[in-house]
FIZAKOL-406349 format. One record per residue (C-alpha): residue in one letter; x, y, z. Coordinates in steps of 0.25 Angstrom, whole numbers. Example, Ala and Ser with C-alpha at 12.3 -4.5 7.8 and 13.67 -1.06 7.14 Angstrom:
FIZAKOL-406349
{residuo = a	east = 49	north = -18	up = 31} $
{residuo = s	east = 55	north = -4	up = 29} $
This chain:
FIZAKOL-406349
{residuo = x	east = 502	north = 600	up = 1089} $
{residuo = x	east = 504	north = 594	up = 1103} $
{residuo = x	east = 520	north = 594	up = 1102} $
{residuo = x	east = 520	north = 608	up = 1096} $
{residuo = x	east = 513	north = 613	up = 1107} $
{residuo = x	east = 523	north = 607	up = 1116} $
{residuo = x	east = 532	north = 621	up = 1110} $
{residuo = x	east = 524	north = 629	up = 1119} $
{residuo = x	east = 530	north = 623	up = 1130} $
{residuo = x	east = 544	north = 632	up = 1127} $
{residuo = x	east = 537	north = 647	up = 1130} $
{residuo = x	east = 527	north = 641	up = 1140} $
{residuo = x	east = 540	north = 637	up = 1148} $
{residuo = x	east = 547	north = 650	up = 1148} $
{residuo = x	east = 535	north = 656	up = 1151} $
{residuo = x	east = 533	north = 648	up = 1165} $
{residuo = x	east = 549	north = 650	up = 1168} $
{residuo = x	east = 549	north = 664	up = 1166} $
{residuo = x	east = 534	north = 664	up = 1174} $
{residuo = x	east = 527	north = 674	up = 1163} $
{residuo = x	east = 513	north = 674	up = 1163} $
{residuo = x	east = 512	north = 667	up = 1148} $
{residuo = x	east = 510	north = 654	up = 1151} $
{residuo = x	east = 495	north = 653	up = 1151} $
{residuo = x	east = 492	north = 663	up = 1142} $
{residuo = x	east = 502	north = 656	up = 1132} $
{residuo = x	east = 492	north = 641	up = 1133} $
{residuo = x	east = 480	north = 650	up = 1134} $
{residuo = x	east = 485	north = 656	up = 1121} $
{residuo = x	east = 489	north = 643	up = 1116} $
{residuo = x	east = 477	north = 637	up = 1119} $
{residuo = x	east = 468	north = 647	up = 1112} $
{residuo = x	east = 478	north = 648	up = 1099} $
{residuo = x	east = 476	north = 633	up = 1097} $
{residuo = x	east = 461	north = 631	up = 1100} $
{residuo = x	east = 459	north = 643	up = 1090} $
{residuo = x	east = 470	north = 636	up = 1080} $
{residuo = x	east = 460	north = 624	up = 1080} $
{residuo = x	east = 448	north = 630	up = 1078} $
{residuo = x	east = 454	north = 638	up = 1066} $
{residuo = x	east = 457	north = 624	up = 1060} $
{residuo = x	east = 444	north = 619	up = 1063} $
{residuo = x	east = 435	north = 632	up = 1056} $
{residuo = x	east = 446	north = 636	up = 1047} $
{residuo = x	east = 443	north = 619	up = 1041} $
{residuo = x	east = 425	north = 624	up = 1040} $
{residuo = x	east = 430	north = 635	up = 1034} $
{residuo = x	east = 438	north = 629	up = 1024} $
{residuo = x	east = 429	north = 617	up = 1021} $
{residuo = x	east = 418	north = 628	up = 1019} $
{residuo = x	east = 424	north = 639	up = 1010} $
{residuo = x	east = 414	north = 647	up = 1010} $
{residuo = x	east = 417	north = 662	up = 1006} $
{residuo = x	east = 407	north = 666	up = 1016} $
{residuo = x	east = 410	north = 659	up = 1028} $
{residuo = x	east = 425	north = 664	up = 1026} $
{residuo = x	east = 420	north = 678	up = 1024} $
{residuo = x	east = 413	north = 675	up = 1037} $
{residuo = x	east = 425	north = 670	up = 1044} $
{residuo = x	east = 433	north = 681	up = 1040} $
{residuo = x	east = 423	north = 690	up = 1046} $
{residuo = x	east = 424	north = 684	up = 1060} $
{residuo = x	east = 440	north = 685	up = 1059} $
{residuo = x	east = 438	north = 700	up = 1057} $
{residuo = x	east = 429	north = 701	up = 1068} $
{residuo = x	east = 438	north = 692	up = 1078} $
{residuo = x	east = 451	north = 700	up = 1072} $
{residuo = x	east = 443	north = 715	up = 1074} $
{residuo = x	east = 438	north = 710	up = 1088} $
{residuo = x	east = 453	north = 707	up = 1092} $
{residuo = x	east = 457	north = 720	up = 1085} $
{residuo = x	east = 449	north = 727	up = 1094} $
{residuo = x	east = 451	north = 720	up = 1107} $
{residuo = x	east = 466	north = 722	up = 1105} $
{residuo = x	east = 465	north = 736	up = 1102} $
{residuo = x	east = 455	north = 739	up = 1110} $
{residuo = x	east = 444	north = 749	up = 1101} $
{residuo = x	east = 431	north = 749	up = 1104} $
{residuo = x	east = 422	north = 738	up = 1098} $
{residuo = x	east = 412	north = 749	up = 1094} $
{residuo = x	east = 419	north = 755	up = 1085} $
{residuo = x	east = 432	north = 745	up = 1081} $
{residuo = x	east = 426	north = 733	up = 1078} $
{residuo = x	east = 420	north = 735	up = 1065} $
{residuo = x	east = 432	north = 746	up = 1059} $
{residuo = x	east = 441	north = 734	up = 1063} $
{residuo = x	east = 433	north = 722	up = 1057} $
{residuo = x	east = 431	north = 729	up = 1045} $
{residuo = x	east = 447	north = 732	up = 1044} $
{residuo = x	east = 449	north = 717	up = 1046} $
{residuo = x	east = 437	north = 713	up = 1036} $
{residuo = x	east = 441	north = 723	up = 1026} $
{residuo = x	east = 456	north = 720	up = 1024} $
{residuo = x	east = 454	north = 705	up = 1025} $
{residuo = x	east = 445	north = 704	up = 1014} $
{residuo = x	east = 451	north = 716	up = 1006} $
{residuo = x	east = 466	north = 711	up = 1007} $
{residuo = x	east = 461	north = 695	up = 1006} $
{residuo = x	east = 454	north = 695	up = 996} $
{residuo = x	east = 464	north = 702	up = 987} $
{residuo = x	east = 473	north = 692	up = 992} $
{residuo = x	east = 464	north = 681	up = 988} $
{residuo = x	east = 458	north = 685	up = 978} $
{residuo = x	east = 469	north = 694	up = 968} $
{residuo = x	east = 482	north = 687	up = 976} $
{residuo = x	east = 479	north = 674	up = 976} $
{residuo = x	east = 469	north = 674	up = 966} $
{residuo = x	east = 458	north = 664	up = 973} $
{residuo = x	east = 446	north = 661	up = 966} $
{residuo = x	east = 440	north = 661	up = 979} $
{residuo = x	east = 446	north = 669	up = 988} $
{residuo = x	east = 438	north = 666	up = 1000} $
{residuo = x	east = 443	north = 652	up = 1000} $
{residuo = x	east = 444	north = 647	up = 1014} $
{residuo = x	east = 458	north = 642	up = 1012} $
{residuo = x	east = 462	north = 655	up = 1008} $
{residuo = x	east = 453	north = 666	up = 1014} $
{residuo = x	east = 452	north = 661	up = 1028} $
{residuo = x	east = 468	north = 659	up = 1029} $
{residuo = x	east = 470	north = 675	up = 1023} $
{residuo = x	east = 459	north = 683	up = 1030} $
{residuo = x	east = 465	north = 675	up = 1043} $
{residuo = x	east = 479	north = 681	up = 1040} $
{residuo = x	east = 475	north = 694	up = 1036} $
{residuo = x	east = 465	north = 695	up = 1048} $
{residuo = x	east = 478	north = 692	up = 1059} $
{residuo = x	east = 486	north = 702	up = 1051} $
{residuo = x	east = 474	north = 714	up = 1052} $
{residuo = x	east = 473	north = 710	up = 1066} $
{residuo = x	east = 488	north = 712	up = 1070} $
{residuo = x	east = 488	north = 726	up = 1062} $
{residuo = x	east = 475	north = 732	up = 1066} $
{residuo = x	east = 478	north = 727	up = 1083} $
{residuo = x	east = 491	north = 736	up = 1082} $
{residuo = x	east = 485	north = 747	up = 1074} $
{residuo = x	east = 472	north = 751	up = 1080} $
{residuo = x	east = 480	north = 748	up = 1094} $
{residuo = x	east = 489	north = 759	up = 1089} $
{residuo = x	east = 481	north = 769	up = 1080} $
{residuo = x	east = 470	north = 772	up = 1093} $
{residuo = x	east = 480	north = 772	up = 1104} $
{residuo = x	east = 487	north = 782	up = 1096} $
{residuo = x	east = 474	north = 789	up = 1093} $
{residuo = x	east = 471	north = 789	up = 1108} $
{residuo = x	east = 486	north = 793	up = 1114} $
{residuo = x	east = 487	north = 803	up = 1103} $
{residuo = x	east = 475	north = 812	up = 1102} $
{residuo = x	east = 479	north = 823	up = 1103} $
{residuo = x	east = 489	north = 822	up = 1090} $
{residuo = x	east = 477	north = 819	up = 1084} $
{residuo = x	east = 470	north = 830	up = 1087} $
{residuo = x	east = 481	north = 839	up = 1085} $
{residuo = x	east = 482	north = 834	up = 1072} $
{residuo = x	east = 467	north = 836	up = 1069} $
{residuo = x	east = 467	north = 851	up = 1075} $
{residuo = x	east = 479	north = 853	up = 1065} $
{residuo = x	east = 471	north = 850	up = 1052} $
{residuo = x	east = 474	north = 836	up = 1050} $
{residuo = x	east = 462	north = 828	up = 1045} $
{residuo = x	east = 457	north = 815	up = 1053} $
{residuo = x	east = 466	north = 805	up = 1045} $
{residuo = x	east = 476	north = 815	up = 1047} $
{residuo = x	east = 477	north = 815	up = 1062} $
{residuo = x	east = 476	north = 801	up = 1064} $
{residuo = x	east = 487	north = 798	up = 1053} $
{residuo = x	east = 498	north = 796	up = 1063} $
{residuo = x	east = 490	north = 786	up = 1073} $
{residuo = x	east = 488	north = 778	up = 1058} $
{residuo = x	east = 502	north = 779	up = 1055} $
{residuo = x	east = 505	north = 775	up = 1068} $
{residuo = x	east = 496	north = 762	up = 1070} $
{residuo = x	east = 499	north = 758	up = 1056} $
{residuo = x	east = 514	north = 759	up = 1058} $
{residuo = x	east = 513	north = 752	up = 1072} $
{residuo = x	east = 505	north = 741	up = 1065} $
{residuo = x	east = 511	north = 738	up = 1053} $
{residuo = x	east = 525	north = 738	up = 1058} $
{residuo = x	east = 524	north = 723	up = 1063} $
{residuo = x	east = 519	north = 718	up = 1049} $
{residuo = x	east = 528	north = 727	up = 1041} $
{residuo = x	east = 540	north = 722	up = 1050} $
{residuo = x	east = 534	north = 706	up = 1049} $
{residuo = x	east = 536	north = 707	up = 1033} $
{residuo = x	east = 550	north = 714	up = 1032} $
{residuo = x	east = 555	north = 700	up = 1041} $
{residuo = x	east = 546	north = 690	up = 1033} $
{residuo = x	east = 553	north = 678	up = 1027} $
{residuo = x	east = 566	north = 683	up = 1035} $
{residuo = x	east = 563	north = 682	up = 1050} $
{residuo = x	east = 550	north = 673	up = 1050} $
{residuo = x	east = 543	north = 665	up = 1039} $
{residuo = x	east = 528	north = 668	up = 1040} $
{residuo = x	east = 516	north = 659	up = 1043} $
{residuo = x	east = 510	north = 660	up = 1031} $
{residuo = x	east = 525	north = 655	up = 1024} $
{residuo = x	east = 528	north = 645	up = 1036} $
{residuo = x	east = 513	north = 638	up = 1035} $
{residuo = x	east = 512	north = 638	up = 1018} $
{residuo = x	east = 526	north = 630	up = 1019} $
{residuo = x	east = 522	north = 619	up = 1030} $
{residuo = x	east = 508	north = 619	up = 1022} $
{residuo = x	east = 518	north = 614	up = 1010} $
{residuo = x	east = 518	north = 627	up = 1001} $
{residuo = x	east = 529	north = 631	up = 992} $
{residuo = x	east = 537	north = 643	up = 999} $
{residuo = x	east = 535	north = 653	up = 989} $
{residuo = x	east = 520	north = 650	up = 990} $
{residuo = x	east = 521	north = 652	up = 1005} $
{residuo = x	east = 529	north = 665	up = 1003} $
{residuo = x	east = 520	north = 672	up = 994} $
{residuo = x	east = 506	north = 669	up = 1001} $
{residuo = x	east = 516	north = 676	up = 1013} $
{residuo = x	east = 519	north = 687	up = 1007} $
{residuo = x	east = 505	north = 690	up = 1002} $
{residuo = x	east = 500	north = 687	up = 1017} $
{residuo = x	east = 509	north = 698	up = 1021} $
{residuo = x	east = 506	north = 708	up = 1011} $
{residuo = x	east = 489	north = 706	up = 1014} $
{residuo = x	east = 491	north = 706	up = 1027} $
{residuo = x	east = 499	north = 719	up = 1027} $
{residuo = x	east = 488	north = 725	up = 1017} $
{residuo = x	east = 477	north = 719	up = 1025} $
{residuo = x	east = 481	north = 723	up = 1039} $
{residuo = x	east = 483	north = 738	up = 1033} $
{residuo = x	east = 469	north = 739	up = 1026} $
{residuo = x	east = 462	north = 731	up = 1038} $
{residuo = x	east = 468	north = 744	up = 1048} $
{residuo = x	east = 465	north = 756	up = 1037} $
{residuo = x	east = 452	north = 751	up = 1037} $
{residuo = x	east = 450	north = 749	up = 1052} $
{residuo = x	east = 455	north = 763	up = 1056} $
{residuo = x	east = 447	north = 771	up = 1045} $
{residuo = x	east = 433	north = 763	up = 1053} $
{residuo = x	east = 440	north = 764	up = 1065} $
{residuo = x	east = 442	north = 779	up = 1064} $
{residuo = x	east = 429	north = 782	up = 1061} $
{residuo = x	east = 424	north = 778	up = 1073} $
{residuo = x	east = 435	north = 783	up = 1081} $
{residuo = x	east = 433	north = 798	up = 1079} $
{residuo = x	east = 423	north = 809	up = 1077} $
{residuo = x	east = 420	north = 817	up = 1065} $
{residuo = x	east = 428	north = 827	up = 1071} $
{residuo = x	east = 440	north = 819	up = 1069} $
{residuo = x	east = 438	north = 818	up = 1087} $
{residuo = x	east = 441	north = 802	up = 1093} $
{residuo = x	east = 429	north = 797	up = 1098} $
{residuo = x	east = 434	north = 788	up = 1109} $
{residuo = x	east = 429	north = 776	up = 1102} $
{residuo = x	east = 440	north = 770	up = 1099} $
{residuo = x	east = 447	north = 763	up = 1108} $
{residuo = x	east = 442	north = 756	up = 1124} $
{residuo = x	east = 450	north = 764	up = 1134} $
């Protein structure tokens, strides 16, 4: 560990000779990703001694809460109103994707195995997060820099769902590009983490390639019901019953 962190040494470098403003952010960062690492190792070896279904259910609960909590401060929405609809996207999908995974997939007598459910909800967890960052971000500034499209389309007969349709299209398309783009390239231009660690951990390489694949495909499925169910919570607390925004949504 002590002569791999001697790599660091390359950017820090060309950070100093080009004088940029990196350089301390860059340790800071590398501090707190190392720190964090250890304890990881350290709770995720309880967890695993433990196994206990409840404890992991638990756990899983304060990832959602520490994911939504991020969501939010990133997007900036109102905790009021955002932090349950985006937690219970989060909670939703995990367990709904994850357990089919576990459970009909891999066919787990006990699906929430410490070895296997921490290690999946974790994944699924980063995925929802990357998705549901971009598309609230996009689906409320939309909202807000468009309003008066949406009301035009409301004052020409469209229903609610209807009005807001192009700001979904538009935060779904803006979200899901990245991830759809990532797959089309996989195994080509990059070998994932999943296959990369599996391989060093001694796994067979179809092995690794399969529980690859189906990584992709829950988490695609998972980051898409985690933000449907987000925006239908979301948007009930971010208009009238009138079809008129409330102002609620997001921190000016």
């Amino acid at each position: 560990m002590v002569v791999g962190l001697l790599l660091v040494a390359a950017p820090l470098y060309a950070f100093y000779r080009f004088k940029t403003n990196l350089i301390r952010s860059s340790l800071v960062s590398l501090a707190r990703m190392t720190v964090q690492m250890s304890l990881i190792g350290i709770y995720l070896q309880y967890l695993f001694t433990w196994n206990n279904a409840w404890i992991n259910i638990a756990w899983v609960a304060v990832m959602v809460m520490v994911a939504a909590s991020t969501a939010i401060r990133r997007t900036h929405l109102r905790w009021q109103t955002a932090l349950l609809p985006v937690a219970g996207g989060f909670f939703t999908a995990s367990m709904l994707v994850g357990l089919f995974f576990l459970l009909v997939v891999l066919r787990l007598p006990n699906p929430f195995d410490s070895r296997y459910f921490i290690p999946v909800m974790g994944i699924l967890m980063g995925n929802m997060l990357s998705v549901a960052v971009i598309a609230l971000s996009t689906y409320f500034d939309s909202l807000r820099r468009e309003t008066t499209l949406y009301y035009y389309l409301l004052g020409n007969g469209a229903t609610h769902l209807e009005a807001i349709t192009p700001f979904i299209r538009k935060a779904l398309e803006k979200s899901f590009t990245p991830c759809i783009a990532n797959m089309a390239v996989m195994g080509l231009v990059s070998l994932p983490g999943t296959v990369t660690g599996q391989i060093l951990g001694g796994s067979a390489p179809g092995i690794a390639v399969k529980y690859q694949i189906m990584i992709i495909i829950i988490t695609f499925s998972a980051s898409m019901v985690s933000l449907a169910v987000t925006l239908y919570l979301t948007d009930r607390n971010s208009f009238d019953d009138y079809g008129r925004q409330t102002l609620t949504h997001t921190n000016d």
